[in-house]
Backbone bond lengths (Angstrom), bond angles and torsions (degrees), N, CA, C in turn:
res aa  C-N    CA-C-N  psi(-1)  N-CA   C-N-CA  omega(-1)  CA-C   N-CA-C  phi
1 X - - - 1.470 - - 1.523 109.61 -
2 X 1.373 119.70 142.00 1.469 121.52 -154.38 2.330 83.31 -91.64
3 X 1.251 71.71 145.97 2.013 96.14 172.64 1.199 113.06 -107.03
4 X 1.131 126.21 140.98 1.656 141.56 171.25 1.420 113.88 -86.69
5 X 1.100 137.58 151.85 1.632 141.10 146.93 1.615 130.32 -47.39
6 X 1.281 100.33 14.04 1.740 72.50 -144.91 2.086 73.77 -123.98
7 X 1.359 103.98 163.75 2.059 133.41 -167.65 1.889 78.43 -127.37
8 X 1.950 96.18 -178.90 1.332 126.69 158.84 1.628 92.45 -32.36
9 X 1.287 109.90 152.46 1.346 137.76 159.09 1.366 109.64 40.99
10 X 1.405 137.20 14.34 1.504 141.44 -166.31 1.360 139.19 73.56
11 X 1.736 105.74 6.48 1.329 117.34 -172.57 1.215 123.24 -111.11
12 X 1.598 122.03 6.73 1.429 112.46 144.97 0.749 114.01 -119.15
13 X 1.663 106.03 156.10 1.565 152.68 -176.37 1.211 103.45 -65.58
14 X 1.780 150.44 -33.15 1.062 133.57 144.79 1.542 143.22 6.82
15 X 1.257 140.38 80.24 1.000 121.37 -155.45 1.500 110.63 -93.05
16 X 1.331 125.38 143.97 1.484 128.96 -166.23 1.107 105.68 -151.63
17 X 1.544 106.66 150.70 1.638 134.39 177.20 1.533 115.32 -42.78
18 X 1.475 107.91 101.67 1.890 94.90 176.47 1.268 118.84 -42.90
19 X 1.110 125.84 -36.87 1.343 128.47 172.94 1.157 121.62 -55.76
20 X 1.330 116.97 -40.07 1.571 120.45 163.44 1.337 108.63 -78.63
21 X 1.170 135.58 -8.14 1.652 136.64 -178.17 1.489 114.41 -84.38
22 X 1.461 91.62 -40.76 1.960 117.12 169.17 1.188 130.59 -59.19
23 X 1.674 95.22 -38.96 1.617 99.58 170.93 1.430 115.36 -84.69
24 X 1.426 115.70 -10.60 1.734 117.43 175.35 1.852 103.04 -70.10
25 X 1.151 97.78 -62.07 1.679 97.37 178.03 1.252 102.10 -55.63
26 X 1.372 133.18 -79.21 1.708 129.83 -161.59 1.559 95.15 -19.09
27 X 1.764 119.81 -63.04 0.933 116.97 -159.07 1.878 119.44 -45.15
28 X 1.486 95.25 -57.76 1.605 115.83 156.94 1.287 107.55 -17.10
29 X 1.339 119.70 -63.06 1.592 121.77 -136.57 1.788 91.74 -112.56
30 X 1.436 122.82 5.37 1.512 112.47 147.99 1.512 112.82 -108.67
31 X 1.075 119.42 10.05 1.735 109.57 179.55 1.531 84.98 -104.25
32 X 1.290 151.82 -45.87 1.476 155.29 171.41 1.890 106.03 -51.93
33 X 1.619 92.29 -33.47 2.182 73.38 170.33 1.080 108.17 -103.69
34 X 1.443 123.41 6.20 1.750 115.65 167.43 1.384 103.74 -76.87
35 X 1.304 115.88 -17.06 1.832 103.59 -147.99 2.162 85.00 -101.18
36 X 1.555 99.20 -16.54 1.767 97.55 -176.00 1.789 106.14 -92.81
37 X 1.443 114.86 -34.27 1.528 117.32 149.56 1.639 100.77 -38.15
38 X 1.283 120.87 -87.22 1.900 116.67 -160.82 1.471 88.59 -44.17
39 X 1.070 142.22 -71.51 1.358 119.84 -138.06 1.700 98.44 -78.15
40 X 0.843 158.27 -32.69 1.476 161.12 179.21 1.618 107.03 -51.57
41 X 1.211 91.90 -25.61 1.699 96.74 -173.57 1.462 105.71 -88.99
42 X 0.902 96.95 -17.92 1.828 100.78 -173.78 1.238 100.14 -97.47
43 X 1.379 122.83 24.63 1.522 125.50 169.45 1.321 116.19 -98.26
44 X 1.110 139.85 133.01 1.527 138.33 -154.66 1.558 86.08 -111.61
45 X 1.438 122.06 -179.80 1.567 144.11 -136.65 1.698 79.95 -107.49
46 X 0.988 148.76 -37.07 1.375 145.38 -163.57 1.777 93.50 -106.57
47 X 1.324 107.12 -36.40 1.650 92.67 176.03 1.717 112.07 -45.65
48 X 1.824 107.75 -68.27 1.305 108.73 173.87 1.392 138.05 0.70
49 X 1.604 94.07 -51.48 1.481 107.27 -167.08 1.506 121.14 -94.41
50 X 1.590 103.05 -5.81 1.349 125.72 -175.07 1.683 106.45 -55.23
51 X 1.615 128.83 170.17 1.037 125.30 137.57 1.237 130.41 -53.60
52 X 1.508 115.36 155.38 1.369 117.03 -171.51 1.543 91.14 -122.99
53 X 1.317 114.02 -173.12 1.393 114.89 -162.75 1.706 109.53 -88.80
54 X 1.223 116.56 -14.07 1.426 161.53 166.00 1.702 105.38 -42.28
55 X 1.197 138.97 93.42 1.781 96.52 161.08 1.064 144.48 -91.53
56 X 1.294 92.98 160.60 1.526 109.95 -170.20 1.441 109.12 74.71
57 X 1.715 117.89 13.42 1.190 100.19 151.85 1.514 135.53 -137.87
58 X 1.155 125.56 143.75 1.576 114.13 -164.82 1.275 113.47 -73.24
59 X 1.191 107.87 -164.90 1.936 108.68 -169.88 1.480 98.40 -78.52
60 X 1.271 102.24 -47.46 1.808 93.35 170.21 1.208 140.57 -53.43
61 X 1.241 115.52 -20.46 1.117 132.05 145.36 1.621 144.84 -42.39
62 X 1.562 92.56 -48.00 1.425 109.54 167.86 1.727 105.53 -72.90
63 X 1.418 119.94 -67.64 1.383 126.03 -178.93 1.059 97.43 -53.59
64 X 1.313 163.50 18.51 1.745 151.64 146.22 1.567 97.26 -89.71
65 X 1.724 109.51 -61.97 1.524 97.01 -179.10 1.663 133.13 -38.03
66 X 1.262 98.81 -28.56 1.314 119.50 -154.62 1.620 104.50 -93.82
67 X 1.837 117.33 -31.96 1.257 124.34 177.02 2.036 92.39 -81.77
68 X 0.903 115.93 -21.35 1.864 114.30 -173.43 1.660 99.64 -84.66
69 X 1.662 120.74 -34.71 1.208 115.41 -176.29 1.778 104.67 -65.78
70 X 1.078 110.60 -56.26 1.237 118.92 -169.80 1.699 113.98 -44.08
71 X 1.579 104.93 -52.05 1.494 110.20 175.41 1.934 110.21 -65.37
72 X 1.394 102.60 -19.91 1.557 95.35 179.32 1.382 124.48 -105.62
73 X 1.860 108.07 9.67 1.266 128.38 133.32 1.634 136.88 -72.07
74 X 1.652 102.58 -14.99 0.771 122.34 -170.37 1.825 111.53 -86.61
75 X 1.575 91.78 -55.30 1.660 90.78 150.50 1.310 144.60 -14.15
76 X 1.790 101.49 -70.04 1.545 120.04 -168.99 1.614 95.29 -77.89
77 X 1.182 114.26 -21.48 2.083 98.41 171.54 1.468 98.99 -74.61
78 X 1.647 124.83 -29.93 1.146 85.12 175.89 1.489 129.40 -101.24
79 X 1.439 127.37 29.85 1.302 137.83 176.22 1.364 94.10 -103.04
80 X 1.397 125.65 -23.55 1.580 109.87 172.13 1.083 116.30 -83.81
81 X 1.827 119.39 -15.05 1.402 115.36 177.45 1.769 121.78 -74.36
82 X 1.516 109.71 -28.51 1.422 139.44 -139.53 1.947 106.85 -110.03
83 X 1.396 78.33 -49.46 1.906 107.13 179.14 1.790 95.32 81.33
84 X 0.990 123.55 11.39 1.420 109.01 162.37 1.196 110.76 -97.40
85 X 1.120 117.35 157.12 1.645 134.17 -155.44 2.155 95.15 -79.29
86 X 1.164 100.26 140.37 1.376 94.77 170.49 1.724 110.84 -172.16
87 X 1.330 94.54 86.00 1.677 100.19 -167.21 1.505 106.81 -57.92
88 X 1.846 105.36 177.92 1.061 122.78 -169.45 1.597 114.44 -54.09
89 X 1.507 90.95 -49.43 1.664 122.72 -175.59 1.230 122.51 -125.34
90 X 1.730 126.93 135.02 1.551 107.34 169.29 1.563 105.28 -60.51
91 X 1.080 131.15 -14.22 1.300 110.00 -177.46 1.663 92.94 -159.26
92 X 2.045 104.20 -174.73 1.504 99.32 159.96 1.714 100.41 -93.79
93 X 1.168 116.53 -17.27 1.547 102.98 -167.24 1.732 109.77 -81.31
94 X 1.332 103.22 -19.55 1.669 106.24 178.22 1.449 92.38 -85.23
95 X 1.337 133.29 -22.49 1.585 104.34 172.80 1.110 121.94 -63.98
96 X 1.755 114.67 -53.14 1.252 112.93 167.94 1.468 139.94 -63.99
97 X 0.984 112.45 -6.21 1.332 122.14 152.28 1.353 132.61 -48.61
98 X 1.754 97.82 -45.14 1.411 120.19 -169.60 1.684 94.58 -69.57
99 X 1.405 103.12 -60.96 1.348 94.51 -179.00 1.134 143.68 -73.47
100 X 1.704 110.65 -9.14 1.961 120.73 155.29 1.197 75.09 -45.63
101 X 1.784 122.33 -85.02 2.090 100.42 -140.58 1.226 137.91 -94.54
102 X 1.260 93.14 14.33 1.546 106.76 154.05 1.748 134.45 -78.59
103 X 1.405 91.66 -35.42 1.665 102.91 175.33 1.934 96.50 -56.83
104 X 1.474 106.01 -43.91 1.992 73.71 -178.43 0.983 129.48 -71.40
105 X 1.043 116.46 -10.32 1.743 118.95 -165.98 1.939 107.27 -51.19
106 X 1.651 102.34 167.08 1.886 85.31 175.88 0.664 103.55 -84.46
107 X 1.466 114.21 -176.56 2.192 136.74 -164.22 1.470 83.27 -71.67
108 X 1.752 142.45 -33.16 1.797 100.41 -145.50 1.974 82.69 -96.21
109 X 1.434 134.34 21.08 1.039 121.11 168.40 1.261 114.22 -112.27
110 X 1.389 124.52 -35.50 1.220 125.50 152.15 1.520 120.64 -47.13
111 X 0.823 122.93 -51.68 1.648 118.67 178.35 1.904 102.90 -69.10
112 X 1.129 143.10 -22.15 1.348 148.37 -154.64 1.702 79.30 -93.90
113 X 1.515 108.80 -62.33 1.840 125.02 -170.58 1.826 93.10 -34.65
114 X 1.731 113.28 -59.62 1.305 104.82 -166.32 1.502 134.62 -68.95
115 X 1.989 94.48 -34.60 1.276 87.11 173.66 1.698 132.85 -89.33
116 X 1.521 108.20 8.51 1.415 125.52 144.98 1.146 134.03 -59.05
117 X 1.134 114.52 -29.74 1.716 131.82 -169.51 1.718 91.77 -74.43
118 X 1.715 94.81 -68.07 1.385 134.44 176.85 1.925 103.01 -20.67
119 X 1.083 95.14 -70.24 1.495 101.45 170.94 1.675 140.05 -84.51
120 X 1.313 112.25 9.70 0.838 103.11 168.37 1.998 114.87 -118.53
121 X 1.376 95.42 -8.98 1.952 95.60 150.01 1.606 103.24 -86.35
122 X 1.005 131.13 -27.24 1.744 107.81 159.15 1.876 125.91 -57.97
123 X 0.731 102.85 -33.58 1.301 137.32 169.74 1.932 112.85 -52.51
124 X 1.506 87.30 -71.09 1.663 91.62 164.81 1.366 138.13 -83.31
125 X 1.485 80.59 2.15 2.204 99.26 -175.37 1.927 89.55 -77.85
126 X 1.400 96.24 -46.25 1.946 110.17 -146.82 1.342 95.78 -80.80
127 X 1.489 118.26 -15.34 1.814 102.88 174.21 1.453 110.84 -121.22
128 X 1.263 115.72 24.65 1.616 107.70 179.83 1.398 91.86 -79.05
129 X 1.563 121.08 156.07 1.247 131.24 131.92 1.393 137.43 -3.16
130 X 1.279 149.58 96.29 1.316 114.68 156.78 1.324 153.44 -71.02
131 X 1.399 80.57 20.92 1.975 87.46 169.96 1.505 89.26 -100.41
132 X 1.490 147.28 -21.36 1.390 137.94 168.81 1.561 116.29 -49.21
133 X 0.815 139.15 -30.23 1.194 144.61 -159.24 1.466 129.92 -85.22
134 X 1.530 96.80 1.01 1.491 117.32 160.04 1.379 105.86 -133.27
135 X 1.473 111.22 28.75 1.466 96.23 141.92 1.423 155.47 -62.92
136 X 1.566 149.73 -178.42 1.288 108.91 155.37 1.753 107.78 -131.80
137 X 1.533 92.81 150.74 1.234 97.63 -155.21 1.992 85.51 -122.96
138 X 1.457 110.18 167.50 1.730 108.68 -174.55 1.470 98.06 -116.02
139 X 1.672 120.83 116.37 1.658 112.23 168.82 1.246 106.80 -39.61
140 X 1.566 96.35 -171.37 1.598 114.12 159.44 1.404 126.43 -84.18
141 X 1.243 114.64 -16.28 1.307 117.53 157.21 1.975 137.04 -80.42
142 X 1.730 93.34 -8.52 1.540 102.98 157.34 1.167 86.41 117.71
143 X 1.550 141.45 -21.00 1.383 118.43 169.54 1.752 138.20 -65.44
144 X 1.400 106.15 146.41 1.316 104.27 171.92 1.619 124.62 -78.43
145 X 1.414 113.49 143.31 1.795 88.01 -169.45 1.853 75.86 -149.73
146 X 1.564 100.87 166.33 1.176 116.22 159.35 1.535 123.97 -65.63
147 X 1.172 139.74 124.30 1.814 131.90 174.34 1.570 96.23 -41.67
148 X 1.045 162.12 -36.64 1.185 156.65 179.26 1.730 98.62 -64.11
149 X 0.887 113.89 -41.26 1.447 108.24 171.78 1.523 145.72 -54.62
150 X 1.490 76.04 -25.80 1.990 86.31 179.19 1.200 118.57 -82.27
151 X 1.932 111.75 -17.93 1.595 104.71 165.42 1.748 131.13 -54.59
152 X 1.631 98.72 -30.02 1.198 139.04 178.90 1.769 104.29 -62.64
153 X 1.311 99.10 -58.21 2.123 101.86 172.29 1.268 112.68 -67.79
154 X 1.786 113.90 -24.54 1.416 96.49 -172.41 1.791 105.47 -106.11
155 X 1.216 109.38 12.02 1.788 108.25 164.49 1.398 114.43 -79.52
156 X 1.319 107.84 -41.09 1.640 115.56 179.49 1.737 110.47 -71.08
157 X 1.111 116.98 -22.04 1.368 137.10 178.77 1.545 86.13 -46.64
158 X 1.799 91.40 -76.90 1.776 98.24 -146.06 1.499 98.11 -79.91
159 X 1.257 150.56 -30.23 1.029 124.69 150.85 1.315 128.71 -35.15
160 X 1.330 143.50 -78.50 1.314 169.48 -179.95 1.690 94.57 -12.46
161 X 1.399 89.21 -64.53 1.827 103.10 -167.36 1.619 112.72 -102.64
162 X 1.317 126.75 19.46 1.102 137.16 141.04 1.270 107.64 -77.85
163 X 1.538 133.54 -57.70 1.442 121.50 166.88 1.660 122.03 -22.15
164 X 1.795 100.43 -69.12 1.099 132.08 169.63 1.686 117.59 -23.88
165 X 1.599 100.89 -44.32 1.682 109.97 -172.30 1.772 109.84 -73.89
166 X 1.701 101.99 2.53 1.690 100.84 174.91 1.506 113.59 49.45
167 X 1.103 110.08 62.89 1.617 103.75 -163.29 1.749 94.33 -132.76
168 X 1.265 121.11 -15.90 1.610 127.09 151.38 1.891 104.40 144.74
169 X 1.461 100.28 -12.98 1.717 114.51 -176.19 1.792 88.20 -73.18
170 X 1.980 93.28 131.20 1.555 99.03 165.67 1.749 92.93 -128.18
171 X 1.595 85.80 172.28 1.851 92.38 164.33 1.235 125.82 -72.75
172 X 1.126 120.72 19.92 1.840 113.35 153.23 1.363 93.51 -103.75
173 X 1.656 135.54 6.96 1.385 100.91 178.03 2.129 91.86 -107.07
174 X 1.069 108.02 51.15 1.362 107.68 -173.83 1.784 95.70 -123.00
175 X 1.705 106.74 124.14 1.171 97.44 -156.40 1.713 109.32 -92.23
176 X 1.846 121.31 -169.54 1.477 118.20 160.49 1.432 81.55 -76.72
177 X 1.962 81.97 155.43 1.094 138.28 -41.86 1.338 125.30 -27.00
178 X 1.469 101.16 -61.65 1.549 125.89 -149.67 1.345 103.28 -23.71
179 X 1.391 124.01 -65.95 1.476 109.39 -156.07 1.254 119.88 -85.36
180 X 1.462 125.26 10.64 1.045 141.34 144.07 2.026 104.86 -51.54
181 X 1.108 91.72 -102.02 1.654 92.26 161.94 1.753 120.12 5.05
182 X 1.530 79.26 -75.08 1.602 88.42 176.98 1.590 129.65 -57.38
183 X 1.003 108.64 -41.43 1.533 106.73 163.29 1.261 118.76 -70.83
184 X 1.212 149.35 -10.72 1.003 149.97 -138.69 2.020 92.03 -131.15
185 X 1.175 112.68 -39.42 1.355 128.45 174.81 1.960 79.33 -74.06
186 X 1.112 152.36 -80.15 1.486 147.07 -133.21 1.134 102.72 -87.02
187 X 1.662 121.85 -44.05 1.640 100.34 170.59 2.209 120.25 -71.35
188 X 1.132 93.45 -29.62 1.630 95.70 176.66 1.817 93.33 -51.36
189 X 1.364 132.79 -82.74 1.281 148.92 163.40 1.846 110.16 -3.87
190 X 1.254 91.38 -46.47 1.790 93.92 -179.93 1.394 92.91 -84.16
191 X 0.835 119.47 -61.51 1.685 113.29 -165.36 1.862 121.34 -60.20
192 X 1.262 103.16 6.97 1.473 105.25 162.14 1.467 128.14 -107.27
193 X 1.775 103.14 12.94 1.613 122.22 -174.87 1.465 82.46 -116.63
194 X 2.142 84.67 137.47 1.400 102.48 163.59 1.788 123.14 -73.21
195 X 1.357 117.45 -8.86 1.610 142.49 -141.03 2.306 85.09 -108.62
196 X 1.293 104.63 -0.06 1.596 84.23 -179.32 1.698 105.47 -105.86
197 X 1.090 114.41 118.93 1.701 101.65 163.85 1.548 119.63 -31.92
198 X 1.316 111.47 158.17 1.213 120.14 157.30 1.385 137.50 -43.77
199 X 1.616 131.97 73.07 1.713 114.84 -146.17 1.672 84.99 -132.10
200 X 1.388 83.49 143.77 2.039 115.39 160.68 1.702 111.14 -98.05
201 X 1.129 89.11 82.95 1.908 97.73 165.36 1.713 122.08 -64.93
202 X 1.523 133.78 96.89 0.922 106.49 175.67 2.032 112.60 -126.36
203 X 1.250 106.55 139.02 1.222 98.27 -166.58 1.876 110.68 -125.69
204 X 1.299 104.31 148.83 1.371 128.94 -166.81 1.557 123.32 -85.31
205 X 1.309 114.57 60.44 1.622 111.27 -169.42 1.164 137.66 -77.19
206 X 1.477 101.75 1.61 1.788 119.42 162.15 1.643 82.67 118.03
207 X 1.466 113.81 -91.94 1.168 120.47 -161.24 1.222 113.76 -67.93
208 X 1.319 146.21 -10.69 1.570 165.45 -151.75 1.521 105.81 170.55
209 X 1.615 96.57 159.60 1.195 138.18 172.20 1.761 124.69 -131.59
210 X 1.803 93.62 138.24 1.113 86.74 -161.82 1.828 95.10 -121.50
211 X 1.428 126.32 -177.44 1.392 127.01 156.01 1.197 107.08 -157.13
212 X 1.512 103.90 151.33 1.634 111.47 174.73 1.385 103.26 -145.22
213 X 1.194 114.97 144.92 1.443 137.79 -159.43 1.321 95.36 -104.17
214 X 1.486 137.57 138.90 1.523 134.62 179.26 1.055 97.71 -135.59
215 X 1.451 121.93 138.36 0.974 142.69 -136.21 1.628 89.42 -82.11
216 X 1.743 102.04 150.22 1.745 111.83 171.07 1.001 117.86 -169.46
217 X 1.420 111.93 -131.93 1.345 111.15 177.91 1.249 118.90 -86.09
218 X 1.576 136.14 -177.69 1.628 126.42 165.01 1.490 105.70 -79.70
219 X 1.392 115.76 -7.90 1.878 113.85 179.77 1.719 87.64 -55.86
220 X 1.744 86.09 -178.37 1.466 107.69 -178.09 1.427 109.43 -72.10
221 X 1.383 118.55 123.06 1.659 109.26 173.74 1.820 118.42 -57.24
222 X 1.232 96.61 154.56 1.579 94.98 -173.88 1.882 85.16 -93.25
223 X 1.324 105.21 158.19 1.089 110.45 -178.47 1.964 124.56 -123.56
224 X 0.882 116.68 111.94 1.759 111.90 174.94 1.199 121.90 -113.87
225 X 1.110 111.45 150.06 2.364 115.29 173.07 1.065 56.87 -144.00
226 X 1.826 59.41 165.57 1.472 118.81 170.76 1.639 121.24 175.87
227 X 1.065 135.22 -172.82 1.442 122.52 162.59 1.647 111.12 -90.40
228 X 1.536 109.47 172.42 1.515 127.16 -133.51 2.217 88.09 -69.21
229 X 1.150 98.87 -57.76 1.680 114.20 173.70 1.552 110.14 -23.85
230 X 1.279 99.83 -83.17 1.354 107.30 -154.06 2.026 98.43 -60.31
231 X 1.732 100.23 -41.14 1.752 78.14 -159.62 1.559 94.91 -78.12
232 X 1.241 142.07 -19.81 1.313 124.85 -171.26 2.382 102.13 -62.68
233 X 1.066 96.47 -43.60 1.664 103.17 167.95 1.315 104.73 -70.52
234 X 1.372 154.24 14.11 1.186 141.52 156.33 1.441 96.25 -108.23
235 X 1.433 147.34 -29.83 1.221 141.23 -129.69 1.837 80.04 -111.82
236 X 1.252 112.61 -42.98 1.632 119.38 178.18 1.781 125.13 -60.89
237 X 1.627 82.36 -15.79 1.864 105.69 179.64 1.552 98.91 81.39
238 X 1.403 124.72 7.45 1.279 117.75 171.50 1.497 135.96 -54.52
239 X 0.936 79.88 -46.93 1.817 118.22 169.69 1.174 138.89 -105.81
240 X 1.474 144.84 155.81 1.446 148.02 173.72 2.068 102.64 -80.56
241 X 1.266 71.70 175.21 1.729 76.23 -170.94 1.820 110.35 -113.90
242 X 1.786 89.16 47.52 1.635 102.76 -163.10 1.434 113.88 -68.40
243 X 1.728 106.05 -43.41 1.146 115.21 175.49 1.759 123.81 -95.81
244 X 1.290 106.90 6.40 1.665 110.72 148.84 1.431 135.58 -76.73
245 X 0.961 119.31 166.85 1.687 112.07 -169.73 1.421 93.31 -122.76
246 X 1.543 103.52 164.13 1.642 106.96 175.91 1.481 114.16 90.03
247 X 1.493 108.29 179.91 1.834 114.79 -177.90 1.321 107.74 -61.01
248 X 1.334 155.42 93.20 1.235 132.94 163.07 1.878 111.21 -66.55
249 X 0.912 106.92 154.24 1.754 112.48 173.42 1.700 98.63 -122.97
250 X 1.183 84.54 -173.51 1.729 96.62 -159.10 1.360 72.09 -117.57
251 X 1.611 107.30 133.76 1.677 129.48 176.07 1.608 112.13 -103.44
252 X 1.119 131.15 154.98 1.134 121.94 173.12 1.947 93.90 -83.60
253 X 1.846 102.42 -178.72 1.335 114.37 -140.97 2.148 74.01 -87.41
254 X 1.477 87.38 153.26 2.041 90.74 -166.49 1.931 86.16 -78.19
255 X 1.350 134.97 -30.09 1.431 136.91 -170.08 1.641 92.65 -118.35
C-alpha cells in the first residue's frame, strides 16, 4: 500500500499508510461536524432565515451548502473506490441551484438535509478500501488531489462556514491539529494563483513555527505573522488583519 509524507500538521517526513493518514483526518473532520451539528440545532425557525456571515447568504444557505458539499465529497470517495469518474457536481450551476432551494426549506429539514449528507461521506470515508486512498480523484474546481485529500477539503469546509453560520464559534476556537492543516491546505491553494501578491506567511503555534511563501511576484514578498486563529480568518477573507503584524496585502476572495 502506497505511503504519504506527511506527520500531525504536515511537518514530518515520516512516511505513513494513507489509510492510517485518512483515519487521522476522518477523525478531525467528525469531531468538527459534531461541534457544526450542536450549533445548527441551536438555531431557531427565524434563525434559519437570518443572515449569515456570507453575502447574500442566509444560514440556510450555508447548512445546504455544506449538506451538498458533503454528498459531493461523498462522490469523489466513490470514484476513488470504483475508478470511474464521478465528480463533485453535475455541474456548478446545478449546485447552486440546489442550494437557492434548499436554503428555504424549514430548520427540522435543513438540519435532517445535513446530518444525512453528514453521514453518508462518513459512511464512504469508513468503508473505502485502503489501497483507494491514494487514488486520484479531480475537485470541483478542476484540481487533481489524492482521495485522502478530500477529507482535508472537507475539514476546512466545515470549519470555514461554521464560523460563517455566526452562531458564536471563531477560528481560535478551531483546535491542533486542524488549523494547522488548514492553513497549510489555504496557503498551498493561494500559492497556485497567479492573482496573489507576493506574501511571507508566518505563524506562531506556541510550540513551533511555521512559514509559507505564496506564490507572486519576484518583488520582495510582503510579510505577516501572527497566531494560527486570526491569520487562517484573514487568509479566508473572514477577517481583517487587525491582530497580525507586518505588511498585510489585500488577497483576492480564497472561493
Amino acid at each position: 500500500m502506497a505511503d504519504i509524507a506527511l506527520g500531525a500538521g504536515g511537518r514530518s517526513n515520516t512516511r505513513r499508510p494513507a489509510a492510517q493518514y485518512a483515519a487521522q483526518v476522518l477523525a478531525a473532520v467528525e469531531r468538527a461536524t459534531l461541534r457544526l451539528v450542536d450549533a445548527a440545532e441551536e438555531i431557531d425557525e427565524l434563525g434559519v432565515r437570518a443572515p449569515s456571515l456570507l453575502p447574500d447568504w442566509t444560514r440556510g444557505h450555508v447548512l445546504t451548502h455544506l449538506a451538498r458539499n458533503a454528498d459531493g465529497c461523498a462522490n469523489l470517495l466513490r470514484w476513488a473506490r470504483t475508478g470511474i469518474e464521478h465528480p463533485m457536481y453535475t455541474s456548478a450551476a446545478d449546485r447552486d441551484a440546489a442550494i437557492e432551494e434548499g436554503a428555504t426549506r424549514s430548520r427540522h429539514l435543513l438540519l435532517e438535509d445535513l446530518r444525512a449528507a453528514s453521514d453518508r461521506l462518513t459512511h464512504a470515508a469508513r468503508t473505502l478500501p485502503d489501497t483507494a486512498w491514494t487514488a486520484e480523484v479531480v475537485t470541483a474546481p478542476g484540481d487533481p488531489v489524492p482521495a485522502h485529500h478530500v477529507l482535508r477539503l472537507r475539514l476546512l469546509e466545515v470549519w470555514a462556514h461554521l464560523v460563517d453560520l455566526d452562531v458564536g464559534v471563531g477560528f481560535t476556537d478551531i483546535p491542533m491539529p486542524d488549523v494547522e492543516w488548514l492553513l497549510e491546505d489555504t496557503a498551498q491553494w493561494f500559492g497556485g494563483r497567479q492573482d496573489v501578491p507576493a506574501l511571507s506567511v508566518e505563524v506562531d503555534f506556541g510550540d513551533h513555527r511555521r512559514q509559507w511563501e505564496l506564490r507572486g511576484t519576484t518583488s520582495r514578498p510582503a510579510a505577516v505573522r501572527g497566531e494560527p486563529g486570526p491569520m487562517l480568518g484573514w487568509l479566508l477573507g473572514r477577517t481583517g488583519a487587525d491582530e497580525l503584524e507586518g505588511e498585510a496585502p489585500e488577497l483576492p476572495p480564497w472561493r
